[in-house]
C-alpha positions in Angstrom: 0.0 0.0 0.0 2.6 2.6 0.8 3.9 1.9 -2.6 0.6 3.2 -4.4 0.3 5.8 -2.3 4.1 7.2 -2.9 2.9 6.8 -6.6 -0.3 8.8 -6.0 1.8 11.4 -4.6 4.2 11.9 -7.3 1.5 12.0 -9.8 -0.3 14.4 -8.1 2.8 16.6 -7.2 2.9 16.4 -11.3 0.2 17.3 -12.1 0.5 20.4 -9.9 3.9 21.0 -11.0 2.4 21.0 -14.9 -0.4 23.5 -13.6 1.9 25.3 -12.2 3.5 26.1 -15.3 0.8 26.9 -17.5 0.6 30.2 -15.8 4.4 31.0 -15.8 5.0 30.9 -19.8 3.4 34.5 -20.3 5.4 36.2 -17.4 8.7 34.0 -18.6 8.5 35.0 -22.2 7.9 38.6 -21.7 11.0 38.9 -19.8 12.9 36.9 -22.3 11.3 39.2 -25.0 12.4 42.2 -22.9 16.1 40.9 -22.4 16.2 39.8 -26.1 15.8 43.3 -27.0 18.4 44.5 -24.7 21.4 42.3 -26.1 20.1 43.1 -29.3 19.9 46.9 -28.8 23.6 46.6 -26.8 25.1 44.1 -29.9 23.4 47.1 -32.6 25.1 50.2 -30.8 28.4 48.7 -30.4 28.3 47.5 -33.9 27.2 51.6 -34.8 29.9 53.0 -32.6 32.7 50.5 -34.3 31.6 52.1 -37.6 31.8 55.4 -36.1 35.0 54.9 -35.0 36.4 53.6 -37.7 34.9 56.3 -40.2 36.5 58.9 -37.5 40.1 57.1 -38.4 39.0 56.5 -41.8 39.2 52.8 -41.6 38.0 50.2 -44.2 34.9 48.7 -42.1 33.8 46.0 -45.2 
């Protein structure tokens, strides 16, 4: 018996833990969007002030 119940209990702790996650997706990937943006925006400006730099020392830039 303690067997089934230590199995009822893990299923159930899954099926919370899957609940649990249908409400975190949202929050999860609106940070990740947000973030996303940032390394993007970071990645774009260095890339604009390399240029900048390099037509300031008039440098080939390809």
């Amino acid at each position: 018996m303690p067997a089934a119940l230590t199995f009822l209990k893990k299923v159930d702790e899954y099926h919370r833990l899957q609940a649990s996650l249908k409400v975190i997706p949202i929050a999860d990937s609106a940070a990740f969007n947000h973030s996303f943006l940032i390394v993007v925006y970071t990645i774009s400006l260095a890339h604009f002030q390399k240029q900048m730099a390099f037509k300031f020392l008039n440098w080939d830039t390809n």
